[in-house]
SEDREN-196219 format. One line per field, with one value per atom (N, C-alpha, C): residue in one letter; chain; atom name; x, y, z. Coordinates in Angstrom, 1 decimal. Atoms other than C-alpha are relative to their C-alpha. Last residue first. Example, Ala and Ser with C-alpha at 12.3 -4.5 7.8 and 13.67 -1.06 7.14 Angstrom:
SEDREN-196219
code	(s/s/s/a/a/a)
unit	(A/A/A/A/A/A)
site	(N/CA/C/N/CA/C)
X	(-0.9/13.7/-0.8/0.9/12.3/0.9)
Y	(-1.1/-1.1/1.1/-1.2/-4.5/1.2)
Z	(0.0/7.1/0.8/0.0/7.8/0.0)
END
This chain:
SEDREN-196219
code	(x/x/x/x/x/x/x/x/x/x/x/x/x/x/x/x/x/x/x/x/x/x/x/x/x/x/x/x/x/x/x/x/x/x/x/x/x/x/x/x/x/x/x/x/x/x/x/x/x/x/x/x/x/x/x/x/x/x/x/x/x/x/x/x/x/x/x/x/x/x/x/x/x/x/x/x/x/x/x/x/x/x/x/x/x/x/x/x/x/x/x/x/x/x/x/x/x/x/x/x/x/x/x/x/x/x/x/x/x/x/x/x/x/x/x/x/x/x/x/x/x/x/x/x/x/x/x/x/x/x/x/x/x/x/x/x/x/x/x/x/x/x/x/x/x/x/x/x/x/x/x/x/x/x/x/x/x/x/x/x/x/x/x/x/x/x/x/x/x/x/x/x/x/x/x/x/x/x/x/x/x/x/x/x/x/x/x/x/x/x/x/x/x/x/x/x/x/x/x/x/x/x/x/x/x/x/x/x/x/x/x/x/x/x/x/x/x/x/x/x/x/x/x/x/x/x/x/x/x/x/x/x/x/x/x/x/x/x/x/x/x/x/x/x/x/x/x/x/x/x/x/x/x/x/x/x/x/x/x/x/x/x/x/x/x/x/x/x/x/x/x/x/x/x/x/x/x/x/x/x/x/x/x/x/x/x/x/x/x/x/x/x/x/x/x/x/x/x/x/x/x/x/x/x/x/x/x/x/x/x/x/x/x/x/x/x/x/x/x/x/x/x/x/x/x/x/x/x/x/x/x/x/x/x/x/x/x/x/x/x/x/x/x/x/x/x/x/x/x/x/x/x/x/x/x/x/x/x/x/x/x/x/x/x/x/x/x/x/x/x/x/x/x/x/x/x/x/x)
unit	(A/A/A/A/A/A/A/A/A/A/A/A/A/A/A/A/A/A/A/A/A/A/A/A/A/A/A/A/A/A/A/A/A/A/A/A/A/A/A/A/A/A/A/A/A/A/A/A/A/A/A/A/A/A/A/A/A/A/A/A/A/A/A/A/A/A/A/A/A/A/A/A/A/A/A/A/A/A/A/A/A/A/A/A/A/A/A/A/A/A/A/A/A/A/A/A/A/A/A/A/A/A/A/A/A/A/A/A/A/A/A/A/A/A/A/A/A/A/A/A/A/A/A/A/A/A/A/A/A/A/A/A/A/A/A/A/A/A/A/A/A/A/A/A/A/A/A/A/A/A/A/A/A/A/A/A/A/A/A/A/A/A/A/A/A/A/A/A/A/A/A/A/A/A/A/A/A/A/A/A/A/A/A/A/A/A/A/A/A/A/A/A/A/A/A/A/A/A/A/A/A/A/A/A/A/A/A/A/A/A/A/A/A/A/A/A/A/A/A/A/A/A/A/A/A/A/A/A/A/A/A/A/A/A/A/A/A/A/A/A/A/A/A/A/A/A/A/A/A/A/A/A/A/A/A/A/A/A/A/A/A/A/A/A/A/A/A/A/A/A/A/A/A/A/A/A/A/A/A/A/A/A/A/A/A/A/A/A/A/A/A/A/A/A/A/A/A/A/A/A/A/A/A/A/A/A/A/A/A/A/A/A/A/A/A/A/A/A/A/A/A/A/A/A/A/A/A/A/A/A/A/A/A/A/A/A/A/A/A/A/A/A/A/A/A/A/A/A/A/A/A/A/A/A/A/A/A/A/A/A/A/A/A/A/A/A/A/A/A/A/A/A/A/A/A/A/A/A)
site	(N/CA/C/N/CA/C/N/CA/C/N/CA/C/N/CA/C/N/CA/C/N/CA/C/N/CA/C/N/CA/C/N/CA/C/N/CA/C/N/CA/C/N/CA/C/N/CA/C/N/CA/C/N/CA/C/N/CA/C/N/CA/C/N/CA/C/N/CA/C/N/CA/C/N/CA/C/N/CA/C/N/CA/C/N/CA/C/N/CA/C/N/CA/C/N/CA/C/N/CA/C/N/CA/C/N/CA/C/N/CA/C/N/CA/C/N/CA/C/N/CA/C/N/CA/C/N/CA/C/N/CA/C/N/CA/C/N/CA/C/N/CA/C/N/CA/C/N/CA/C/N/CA/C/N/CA/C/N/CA/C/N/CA/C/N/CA/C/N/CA/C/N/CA/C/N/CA/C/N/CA/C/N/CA/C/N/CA/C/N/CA/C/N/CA/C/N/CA/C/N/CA/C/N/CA/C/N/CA/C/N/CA/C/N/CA/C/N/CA/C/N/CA/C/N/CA/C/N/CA/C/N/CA/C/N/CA/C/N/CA/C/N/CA/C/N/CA/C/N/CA/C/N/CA/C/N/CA/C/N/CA/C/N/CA/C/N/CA/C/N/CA/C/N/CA/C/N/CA/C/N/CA/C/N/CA/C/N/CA/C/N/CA/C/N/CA/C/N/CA/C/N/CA/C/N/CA/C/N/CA/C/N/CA/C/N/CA/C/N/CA/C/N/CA/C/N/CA/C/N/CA/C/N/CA/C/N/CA/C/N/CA/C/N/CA/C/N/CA/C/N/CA/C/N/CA/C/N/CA/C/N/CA/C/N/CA/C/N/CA/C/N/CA/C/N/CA/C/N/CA/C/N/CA/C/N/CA/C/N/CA/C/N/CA/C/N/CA/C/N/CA/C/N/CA/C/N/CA/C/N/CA/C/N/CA/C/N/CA/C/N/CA/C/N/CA/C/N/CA/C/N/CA/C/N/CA/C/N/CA/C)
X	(1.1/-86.5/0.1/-0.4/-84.5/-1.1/0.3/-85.6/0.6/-0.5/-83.5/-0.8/-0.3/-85.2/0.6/-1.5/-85.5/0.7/0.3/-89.3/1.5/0.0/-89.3/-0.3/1.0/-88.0/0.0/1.5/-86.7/-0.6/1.0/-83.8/-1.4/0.1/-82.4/-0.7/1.0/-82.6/-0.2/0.9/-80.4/-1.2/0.5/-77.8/-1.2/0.8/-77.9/-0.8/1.4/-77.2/-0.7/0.4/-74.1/-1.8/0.0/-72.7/-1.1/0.8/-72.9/-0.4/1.6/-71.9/-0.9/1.0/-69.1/-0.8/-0.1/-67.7/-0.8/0.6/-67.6/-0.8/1.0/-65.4/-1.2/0.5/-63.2/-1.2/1.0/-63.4/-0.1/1.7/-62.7/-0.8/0.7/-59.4/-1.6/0.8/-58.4/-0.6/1.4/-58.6/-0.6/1.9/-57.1/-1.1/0.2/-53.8/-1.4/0.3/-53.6/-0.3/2.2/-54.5/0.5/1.4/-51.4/-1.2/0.3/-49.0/-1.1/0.5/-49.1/-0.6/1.1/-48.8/-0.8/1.1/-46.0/-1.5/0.3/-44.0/-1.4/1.0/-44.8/-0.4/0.9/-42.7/-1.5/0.3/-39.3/-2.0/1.5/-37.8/-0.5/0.0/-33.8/-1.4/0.2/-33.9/-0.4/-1.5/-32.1/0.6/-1.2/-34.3/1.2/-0.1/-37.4/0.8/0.0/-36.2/-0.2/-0.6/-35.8/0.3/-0.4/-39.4/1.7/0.3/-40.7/0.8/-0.6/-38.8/-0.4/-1.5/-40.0/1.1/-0.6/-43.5/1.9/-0.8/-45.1/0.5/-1.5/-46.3/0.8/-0.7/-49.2/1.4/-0.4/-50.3/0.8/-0.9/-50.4/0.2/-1.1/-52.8/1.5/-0.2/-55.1/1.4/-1.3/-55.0/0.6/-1.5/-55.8/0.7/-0.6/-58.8/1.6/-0.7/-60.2/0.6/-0.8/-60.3/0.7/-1.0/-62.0/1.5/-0.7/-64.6/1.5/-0.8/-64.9/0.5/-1.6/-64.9/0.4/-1.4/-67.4/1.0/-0.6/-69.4/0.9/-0.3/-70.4/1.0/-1.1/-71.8/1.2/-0.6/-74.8/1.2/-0.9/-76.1/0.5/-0.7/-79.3/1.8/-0.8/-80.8/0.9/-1.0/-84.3/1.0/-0.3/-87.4/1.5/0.0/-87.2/0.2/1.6/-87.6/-0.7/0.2/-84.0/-1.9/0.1/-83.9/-0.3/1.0/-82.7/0.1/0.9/-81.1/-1.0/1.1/-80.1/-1.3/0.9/-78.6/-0.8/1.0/-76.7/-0.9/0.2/-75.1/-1.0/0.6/-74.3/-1.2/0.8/-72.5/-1.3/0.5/-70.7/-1.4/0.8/-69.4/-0.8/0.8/-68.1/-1.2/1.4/-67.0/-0.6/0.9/-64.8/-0.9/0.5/-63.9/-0.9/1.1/-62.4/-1.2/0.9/-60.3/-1.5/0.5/-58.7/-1.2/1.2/-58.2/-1.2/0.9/-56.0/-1.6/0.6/-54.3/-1.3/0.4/-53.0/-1.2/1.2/-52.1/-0.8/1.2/-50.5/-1.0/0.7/-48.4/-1.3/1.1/-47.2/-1.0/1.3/-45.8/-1.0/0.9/-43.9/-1.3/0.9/-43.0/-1.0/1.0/-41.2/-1.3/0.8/-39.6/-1.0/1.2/-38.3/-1.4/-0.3/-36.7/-1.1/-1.7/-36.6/0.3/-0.5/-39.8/1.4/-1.3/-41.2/0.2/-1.1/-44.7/1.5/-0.2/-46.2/1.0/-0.8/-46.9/1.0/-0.7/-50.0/1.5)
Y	(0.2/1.2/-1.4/0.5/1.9/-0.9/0.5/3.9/-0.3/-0.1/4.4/-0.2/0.9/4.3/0.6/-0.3/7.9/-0.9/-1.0/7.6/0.0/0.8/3.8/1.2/-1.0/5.4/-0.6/-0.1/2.4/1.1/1.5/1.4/0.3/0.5/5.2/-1.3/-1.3/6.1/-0.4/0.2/2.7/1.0/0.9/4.2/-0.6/-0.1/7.5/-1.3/-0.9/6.2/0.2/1.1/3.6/0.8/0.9/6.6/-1.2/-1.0/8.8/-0.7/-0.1/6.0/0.8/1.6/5.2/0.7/-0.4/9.6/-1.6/-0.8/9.5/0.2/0.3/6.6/0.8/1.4/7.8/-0.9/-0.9/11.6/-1.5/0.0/9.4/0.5/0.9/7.7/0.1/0.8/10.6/-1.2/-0.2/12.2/-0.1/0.3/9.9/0.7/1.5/9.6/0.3/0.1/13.3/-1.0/-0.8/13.2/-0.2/0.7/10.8/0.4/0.8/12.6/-0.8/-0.8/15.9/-1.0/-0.3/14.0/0.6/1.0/11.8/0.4/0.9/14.7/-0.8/-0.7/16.9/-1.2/0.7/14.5/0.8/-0.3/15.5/-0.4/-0.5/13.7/0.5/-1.6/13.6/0.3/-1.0/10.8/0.9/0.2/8.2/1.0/-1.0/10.2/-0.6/-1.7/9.2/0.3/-1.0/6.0/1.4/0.4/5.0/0.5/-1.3/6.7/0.0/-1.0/3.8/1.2/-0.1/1.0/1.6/-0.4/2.2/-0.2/0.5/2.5/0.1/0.0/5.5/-1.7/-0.3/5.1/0.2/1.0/2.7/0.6/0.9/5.3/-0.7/-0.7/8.0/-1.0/0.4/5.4/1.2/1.2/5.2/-0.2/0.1/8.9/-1.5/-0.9/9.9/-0.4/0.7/6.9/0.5/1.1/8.1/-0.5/0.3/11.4/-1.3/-0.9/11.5/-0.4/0.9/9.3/0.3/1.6/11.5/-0.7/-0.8/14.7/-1.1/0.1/12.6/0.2/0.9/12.3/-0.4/0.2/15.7/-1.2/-0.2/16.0/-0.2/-0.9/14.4/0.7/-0.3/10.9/1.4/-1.8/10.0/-0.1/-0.2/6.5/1.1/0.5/6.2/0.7/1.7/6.0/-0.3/0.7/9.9/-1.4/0.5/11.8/-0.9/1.2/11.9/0.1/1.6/13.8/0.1/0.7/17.5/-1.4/-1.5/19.4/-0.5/-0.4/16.0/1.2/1.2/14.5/0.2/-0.7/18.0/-1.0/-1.7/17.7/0.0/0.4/13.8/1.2/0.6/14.7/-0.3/-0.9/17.4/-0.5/-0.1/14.6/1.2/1.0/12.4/0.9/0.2/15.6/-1.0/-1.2/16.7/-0.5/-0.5/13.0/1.2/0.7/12.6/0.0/-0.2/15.5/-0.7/-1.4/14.5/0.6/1.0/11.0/1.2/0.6/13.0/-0.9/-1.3/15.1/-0.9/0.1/11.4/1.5/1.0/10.6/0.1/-0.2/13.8/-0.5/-1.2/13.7/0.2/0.3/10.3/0.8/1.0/11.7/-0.7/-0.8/14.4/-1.0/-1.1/12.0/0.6/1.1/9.8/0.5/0.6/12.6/-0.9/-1.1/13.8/-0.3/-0.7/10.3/1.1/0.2/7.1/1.3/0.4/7.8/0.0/-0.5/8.2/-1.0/1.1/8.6/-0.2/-0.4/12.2/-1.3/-0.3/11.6/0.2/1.2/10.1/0.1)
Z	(0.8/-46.2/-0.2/1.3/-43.3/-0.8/1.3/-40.7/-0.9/1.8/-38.0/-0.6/1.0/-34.4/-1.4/0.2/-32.4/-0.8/1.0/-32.7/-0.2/1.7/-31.4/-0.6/1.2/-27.9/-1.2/-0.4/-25.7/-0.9/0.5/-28.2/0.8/1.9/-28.5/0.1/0.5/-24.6/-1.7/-0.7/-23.9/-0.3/0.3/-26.3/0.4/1.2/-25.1/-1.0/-0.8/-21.6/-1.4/-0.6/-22.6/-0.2/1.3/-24.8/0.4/0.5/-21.3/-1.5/-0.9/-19.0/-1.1/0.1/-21.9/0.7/1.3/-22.0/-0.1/0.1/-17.9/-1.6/-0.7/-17.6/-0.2/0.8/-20.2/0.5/1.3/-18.4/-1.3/-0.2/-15.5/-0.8/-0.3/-16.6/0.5/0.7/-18.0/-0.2/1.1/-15.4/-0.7/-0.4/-13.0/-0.6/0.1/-15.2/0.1/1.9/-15.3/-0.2/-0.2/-11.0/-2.1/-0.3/-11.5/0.2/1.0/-13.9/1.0/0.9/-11.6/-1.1/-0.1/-8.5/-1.3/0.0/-9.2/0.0/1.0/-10.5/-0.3/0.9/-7.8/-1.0/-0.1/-5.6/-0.7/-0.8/-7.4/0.3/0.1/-9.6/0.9/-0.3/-9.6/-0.3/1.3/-11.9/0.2/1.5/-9.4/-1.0/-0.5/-6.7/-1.3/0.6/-8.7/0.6/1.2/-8.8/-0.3/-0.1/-4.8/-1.7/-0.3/-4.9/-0.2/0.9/-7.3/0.6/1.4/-5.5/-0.6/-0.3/-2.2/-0.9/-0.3/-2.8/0.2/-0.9/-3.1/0.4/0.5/-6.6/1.3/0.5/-5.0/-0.9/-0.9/-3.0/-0.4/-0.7/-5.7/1.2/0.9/-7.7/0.4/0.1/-4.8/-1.1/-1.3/-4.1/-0.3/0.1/-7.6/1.2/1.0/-7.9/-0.1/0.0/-4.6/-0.8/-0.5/-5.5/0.8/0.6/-8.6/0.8/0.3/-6.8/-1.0/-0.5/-5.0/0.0/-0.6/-7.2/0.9/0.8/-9.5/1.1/-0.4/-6.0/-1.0/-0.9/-5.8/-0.3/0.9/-8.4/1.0/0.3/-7.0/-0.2/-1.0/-7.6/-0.5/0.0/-9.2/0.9/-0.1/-9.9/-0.1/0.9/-10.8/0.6/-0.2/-8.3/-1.0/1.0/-8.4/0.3/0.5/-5.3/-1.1/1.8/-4.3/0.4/0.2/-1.1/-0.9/1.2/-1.2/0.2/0.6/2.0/-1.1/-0.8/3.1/-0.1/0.3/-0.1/1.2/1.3/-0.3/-0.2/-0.4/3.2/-1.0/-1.0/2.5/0.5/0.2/-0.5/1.0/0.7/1.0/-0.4/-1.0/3.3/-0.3/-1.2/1.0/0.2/1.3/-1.2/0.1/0.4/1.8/-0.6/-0.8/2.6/0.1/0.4/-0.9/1.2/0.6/-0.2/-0.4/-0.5/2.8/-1.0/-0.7/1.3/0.4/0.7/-1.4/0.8/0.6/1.0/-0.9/-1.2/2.5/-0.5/0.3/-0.8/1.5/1.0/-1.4/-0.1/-0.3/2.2/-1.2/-1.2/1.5/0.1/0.9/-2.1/1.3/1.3/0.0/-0.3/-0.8/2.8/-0.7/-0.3/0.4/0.9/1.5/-1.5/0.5/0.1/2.2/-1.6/0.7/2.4/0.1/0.3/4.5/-0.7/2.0/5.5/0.4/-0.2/9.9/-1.7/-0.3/10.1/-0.3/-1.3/9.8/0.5/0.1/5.8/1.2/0.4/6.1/-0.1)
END
């Protein structure tokens, strides 16, 4: 993503992460696909393998590394002397915590749902 022609090596850089980033989501695409062949789902209930956190990991880091490459944002990080690490280090931080929050509901969401179908795990109150 980076190969086209930028106004700035900074601009490149950050192109180049989000382009890195597609790269990766691809791998664990197509890993996915690898490990859904070797094992098919046998359960009527909803699986997916680990895989696809790292996916969706990396679409959420390239997407929000995309949208800091604009030309305002890079136009500031040279104001404040930032280099294109920057955007990468705070945007996979963004996306982690954005998925270990994502990750932390599904899992609250799950227990909950498991707690109203079993009537042994109910509260008693007298």
């Amino acid at each position: 993503m980076g190969s086209h022609h930028q106004d700035s090596m900074t601009s490149t850089m950050v192109h180049k992460q989000w382009g890195n980033m597609m790269v990766g989501f691809a791998l664990a695409r197509g890993m996915t696909y690898v490990l859904l062949y070797l094992k098919p789902p046998t359960s009527y209930l909803p699986a997916r393998p680990p895989t696809e956190i790292i996916a969706a990991f990396c679409l959420i880091s390239g997407g929000l590394i995309f949208m800091l490459s604009t030309r305002n944002v890079i136009e500031a990080m040279e104001h404040y002397q930032l280099d294109a690490m920057f955007t990468f280090t705070v945007g996979l931080g963004f996306s982690a915590f954005i998925i270990a929050y994502e990750v932390l509901i599904i899992a609250l969401k799950a227990c909950t749902v498991k707690r109203i179908q079993c009537p042994r795990l109910k509260p008693r109150f007298p």
